[in-house]
N, CA, C and O of each residue as an XYZ file, in Angstrom:
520
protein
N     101.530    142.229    159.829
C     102.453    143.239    160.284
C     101.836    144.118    161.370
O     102.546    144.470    162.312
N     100.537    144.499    161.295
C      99.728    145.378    161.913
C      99.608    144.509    163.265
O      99.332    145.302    164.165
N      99.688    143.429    163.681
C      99.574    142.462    164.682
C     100.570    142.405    165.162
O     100.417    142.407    166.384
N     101.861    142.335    164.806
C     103.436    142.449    165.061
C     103.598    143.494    165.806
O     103.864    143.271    166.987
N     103.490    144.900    165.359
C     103.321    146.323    166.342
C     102.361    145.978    167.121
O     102.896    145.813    168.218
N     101.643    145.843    167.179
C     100.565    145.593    168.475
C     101.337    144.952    169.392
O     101.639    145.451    170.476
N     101.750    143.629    168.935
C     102.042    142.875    170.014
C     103.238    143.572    170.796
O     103.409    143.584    172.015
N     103.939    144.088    169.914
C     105.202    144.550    170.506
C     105.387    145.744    171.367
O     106.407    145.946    172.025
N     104.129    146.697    171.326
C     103.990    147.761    172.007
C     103.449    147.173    173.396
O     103.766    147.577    174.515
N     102.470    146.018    173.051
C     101.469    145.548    174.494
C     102.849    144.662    175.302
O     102.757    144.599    176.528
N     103.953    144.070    174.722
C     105.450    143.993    175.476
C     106.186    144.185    176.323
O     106.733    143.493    177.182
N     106.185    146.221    175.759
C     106.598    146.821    176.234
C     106.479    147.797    177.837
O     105.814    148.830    177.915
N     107.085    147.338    178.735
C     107.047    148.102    179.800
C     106.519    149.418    179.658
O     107.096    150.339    179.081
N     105.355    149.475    180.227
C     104.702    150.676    180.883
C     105.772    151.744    181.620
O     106.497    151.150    182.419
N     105.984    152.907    181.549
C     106.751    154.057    182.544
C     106.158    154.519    183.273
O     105.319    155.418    183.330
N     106.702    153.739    184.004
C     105.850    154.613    185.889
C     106.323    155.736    185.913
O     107.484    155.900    185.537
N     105.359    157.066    186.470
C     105.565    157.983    186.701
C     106.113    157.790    188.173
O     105.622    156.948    188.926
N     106.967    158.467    188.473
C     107.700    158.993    189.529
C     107.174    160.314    190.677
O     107.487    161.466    190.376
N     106.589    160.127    191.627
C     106.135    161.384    192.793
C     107.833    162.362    192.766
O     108.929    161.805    192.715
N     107.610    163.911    192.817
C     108.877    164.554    192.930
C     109.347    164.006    194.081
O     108.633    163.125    194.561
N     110.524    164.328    194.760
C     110.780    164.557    196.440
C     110.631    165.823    196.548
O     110.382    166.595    195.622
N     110.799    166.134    197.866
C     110.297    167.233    198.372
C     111.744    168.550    197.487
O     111.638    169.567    196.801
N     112.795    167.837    197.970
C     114.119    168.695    196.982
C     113.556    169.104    195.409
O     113.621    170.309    195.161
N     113.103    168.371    194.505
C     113.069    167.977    193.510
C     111.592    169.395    193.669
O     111.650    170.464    193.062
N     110.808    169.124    194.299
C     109.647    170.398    194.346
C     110.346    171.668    194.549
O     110.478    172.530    193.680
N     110.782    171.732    195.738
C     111.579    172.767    196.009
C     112.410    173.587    195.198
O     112.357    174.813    195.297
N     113.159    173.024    194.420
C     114.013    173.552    193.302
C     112.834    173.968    191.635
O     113.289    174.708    190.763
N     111.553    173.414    191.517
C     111.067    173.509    190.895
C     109.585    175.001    191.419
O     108.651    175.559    190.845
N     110.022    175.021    192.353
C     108.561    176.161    192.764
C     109.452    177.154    193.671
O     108.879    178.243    193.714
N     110.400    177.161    194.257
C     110.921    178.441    194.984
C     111.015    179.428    194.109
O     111.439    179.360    192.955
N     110.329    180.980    195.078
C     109.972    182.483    194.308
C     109.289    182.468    193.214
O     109.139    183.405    192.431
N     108.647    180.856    193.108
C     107.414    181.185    192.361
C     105.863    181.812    193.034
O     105.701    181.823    194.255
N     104.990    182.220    192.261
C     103.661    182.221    192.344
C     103.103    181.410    190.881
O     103.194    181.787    189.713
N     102.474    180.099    191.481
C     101.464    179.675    190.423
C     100.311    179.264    190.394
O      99.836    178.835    191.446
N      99.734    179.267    189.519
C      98.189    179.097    189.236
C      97.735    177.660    189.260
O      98.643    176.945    188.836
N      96.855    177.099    189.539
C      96.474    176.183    189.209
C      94.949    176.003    189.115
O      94.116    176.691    189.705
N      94.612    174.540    187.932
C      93.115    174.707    187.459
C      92.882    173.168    188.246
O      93.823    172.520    188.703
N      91.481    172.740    188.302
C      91.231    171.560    188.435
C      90.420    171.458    187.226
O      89.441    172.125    186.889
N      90.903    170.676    186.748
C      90.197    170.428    184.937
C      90.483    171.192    184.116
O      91.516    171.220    183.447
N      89.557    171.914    184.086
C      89.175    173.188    183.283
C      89.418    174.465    183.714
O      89.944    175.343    183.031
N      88.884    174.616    185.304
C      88.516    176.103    185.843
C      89.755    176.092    186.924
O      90.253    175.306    187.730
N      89.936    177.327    186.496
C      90.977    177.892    188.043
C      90.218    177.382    189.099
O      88.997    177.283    189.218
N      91.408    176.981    190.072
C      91.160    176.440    191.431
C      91.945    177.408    192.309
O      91.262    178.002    193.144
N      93.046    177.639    192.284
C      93.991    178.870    193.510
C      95.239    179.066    192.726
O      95.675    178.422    191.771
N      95.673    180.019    193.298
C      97.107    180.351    193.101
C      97.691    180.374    194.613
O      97.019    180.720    195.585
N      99.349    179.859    194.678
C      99.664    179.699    195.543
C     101.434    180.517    195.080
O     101.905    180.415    193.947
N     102.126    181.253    196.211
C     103.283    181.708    196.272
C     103.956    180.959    197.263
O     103.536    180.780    198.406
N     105.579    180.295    196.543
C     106.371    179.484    197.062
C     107.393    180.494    197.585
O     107.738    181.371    196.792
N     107.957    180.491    198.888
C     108.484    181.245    199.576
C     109.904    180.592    200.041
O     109.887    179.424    199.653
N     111.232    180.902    200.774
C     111.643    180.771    200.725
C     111.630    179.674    202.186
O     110.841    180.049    203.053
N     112.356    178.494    202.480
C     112.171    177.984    203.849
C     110.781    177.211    204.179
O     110.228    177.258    205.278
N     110.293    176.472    203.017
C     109.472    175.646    201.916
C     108.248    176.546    203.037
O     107.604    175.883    203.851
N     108.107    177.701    202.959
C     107.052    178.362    203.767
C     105.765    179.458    202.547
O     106.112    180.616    202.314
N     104.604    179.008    202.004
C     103.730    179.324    201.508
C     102.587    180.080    201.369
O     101.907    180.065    202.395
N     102.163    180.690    200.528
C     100.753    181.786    200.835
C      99.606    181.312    199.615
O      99.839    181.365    198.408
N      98.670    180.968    200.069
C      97.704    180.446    199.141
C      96.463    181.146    198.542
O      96.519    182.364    198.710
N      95.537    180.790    197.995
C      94.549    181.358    197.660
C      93.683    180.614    196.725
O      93.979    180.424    195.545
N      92.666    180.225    197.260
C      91.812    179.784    196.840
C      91.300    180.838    195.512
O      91.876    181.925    195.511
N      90.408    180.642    194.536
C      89.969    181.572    193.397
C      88.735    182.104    194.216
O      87.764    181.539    194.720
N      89.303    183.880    194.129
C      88.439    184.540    194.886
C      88.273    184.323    195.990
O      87.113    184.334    196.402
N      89.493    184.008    197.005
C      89.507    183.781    198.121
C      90.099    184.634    199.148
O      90.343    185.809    198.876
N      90.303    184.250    200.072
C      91.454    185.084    201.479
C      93.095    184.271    201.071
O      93.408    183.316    200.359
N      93.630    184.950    201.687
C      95.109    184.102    201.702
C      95.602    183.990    202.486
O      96.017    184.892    203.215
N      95.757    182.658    202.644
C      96.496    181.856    203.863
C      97.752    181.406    204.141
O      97.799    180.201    203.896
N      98.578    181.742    204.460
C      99.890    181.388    204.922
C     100.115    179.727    205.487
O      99.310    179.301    206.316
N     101.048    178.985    205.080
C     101.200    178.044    205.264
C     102.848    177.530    205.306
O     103.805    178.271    205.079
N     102.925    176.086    205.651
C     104.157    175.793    205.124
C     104.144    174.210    204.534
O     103.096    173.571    204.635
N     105.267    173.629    203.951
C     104.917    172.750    203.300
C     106.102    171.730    204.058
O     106.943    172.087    204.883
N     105.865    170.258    203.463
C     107.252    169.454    203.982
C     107.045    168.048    203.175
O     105.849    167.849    202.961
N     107.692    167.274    202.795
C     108.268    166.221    202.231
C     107.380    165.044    203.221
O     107.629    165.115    204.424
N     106.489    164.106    202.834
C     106.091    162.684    203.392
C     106.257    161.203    203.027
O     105.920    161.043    201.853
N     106.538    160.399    203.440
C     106.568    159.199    202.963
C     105.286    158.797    202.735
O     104.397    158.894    203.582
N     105.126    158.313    201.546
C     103.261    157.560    201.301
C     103.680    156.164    200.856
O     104.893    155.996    200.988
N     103.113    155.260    200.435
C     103.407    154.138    199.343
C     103.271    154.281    198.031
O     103.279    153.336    197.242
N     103.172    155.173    197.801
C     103.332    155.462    195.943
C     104.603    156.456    195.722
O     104.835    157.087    194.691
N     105.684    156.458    197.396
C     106.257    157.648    196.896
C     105.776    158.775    197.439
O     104.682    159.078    197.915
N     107.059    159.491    197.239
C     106.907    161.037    198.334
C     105.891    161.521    198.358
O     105.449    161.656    197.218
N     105.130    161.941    199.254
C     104.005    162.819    198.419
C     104.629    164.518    199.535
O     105.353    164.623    200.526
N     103.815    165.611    198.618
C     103.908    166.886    199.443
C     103.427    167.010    200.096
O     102.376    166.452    199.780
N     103.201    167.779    201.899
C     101.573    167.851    202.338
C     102.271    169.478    202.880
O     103.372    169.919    203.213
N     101.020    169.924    202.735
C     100.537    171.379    202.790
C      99.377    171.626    204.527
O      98.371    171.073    204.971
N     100.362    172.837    205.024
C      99.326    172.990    206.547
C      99.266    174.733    206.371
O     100.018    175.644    206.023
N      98.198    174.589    206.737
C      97.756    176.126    206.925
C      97.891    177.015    207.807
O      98.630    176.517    208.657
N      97.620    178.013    208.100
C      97.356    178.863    209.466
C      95.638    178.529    209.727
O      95.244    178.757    210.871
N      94.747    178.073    208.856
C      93.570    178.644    209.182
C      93.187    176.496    209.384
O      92.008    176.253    209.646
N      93.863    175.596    209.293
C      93.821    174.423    209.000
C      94.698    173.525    209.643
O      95.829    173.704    209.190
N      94.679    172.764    210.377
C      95.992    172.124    210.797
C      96.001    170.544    210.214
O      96.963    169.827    210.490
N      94.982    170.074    209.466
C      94.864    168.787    208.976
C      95.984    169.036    207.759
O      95.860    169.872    206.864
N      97.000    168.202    207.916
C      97.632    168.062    206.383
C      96.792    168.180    205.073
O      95.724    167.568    205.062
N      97.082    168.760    204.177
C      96.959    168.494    202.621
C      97.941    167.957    201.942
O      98.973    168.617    201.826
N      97.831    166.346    201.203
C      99.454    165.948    201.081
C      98.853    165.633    199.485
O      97.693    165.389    199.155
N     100.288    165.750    198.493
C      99.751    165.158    197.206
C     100.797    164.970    196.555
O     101.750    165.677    196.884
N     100.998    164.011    195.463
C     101.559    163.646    194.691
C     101.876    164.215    193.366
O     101.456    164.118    192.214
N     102.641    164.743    193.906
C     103.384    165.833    192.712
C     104.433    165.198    191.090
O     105.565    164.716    191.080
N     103.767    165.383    190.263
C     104.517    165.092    189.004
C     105.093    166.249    188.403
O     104.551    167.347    188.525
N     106.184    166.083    187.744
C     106.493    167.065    187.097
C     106.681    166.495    185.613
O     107.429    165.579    185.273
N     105.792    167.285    184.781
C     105.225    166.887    183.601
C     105.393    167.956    182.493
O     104.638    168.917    182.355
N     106.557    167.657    181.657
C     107.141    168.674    181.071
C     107.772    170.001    181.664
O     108.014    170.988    180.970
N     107.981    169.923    182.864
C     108.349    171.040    183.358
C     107.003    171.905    183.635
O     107.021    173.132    183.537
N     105.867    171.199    183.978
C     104.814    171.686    184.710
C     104.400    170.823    185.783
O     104.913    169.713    185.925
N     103.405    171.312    186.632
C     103.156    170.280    187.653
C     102.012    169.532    187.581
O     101.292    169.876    186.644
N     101.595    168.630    188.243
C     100.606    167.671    188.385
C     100.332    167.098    189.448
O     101.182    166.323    189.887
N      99.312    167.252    190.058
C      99.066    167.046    191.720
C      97.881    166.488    191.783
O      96.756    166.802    191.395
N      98.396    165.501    192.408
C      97.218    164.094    192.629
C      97.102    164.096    194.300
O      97.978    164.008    195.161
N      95.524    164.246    194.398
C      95.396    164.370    196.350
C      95.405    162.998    197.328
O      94.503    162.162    197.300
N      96.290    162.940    197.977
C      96.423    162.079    198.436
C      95.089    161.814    199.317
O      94.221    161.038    198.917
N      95.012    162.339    200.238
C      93.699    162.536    201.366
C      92.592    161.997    200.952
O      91.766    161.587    201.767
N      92.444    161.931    199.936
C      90.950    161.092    199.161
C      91.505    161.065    197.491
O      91.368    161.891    196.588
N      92.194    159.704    197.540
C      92.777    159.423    196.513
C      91.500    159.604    194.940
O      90.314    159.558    195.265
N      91.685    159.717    194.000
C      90.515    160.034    192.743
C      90.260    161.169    192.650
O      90.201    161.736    191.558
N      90.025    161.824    193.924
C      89.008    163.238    193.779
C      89.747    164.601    193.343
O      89.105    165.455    192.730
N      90.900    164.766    193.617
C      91.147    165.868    193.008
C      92.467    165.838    192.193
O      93.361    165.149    192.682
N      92.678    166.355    191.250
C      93.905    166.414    190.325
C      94.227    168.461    189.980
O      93.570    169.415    189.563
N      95.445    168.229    190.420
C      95.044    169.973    189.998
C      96.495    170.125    189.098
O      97.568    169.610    189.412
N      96.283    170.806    188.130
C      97.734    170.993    186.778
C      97.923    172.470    187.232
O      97.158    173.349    187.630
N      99.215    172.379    187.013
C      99.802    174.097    186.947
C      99.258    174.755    185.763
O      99.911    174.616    184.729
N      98.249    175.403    185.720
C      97.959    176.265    184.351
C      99.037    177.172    183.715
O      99.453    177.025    182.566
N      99.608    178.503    184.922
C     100.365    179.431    184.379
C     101.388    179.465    185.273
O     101.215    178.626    186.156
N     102.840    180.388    185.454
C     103.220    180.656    186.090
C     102.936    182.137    186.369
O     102.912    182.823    185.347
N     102.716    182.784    187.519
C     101.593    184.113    187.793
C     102.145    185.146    188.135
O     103.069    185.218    188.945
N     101.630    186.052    187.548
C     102.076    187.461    188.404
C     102.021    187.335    189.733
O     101.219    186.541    190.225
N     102.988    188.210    190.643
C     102.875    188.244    192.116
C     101.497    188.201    193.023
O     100.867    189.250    193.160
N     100.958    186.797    193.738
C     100.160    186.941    194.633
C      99.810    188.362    195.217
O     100.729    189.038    195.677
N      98.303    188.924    195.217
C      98.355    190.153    196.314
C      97.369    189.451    197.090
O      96.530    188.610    196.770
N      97.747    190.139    198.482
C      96.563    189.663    199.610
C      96.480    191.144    200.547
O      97.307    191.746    201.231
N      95.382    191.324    200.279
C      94.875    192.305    201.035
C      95.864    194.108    200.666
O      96.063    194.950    201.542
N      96.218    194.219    199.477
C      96.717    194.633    198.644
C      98.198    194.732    199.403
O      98.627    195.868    199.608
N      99.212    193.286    199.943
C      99.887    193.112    199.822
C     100.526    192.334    198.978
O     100.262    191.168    199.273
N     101.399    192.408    197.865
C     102.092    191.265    197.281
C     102.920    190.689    197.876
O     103.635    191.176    198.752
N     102.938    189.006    197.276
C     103.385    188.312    197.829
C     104.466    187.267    196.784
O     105.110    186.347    197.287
């Protein structure tokens, strides 16, 4: 019997996760500010603005204004992110995972994964909130 479930689970189609679209982000992060960790440790918080236009922050960082836009990759949409202080895209593959996020970096696929930890009190930069 114990061989029967086995077999029947190893059967069963795998569920591909799905990259958001850029809509599908959009509706999930506008007039937010959220946090995010890589692993374990805070990595930045970033504020989603209206006109997919962004303010970031590295942990213990400056904050950078940016904007964001929708890309075609082969795994599926990915997001990419441009800075004021950066003009190389940041693009990644956004999951939405229970109604949190999950961001896989495209730019050097493996290396970074970053999860939405919290959703955050208002960004301040330079004791402006944002």
């Amino acid at each position: 019997m114990k061989y029967l479930l086995l077999l029947s689970l190893l059967a069963a189609p795998a569920l591909a996760e799905t990259p958001m679209s850029g809509d599908e982000f959009e509706a999930m992060v506008e007039g937010k500010t959220l946090t995010f960790s890589a692993e374990t440790a805070p990595f930045g918080t970033e504020y989603y603005a209206p006109n997919r236009r962004v303010i970031w922050s590295f942990v213990g960082g400056e904050c950078v204004a940016g904007e964001w836009y929708e890309e075609a990759h082969d795994t599926g949409p990915s997001i990419c992110f441009v800075y004021e202080n950066d003009e190389i895209p940041k693009c990644w593959l956004v999951y939405d995972v229970d109604g949190k996020i999950r961001a896989d970096y495209v730019n050097t696929p493996g290396t970074t994964v970053l999860y939405q930890a919290i959703e955050s009190e208002p960004l301040v930069c330079g004791g402006v909130g944002a």
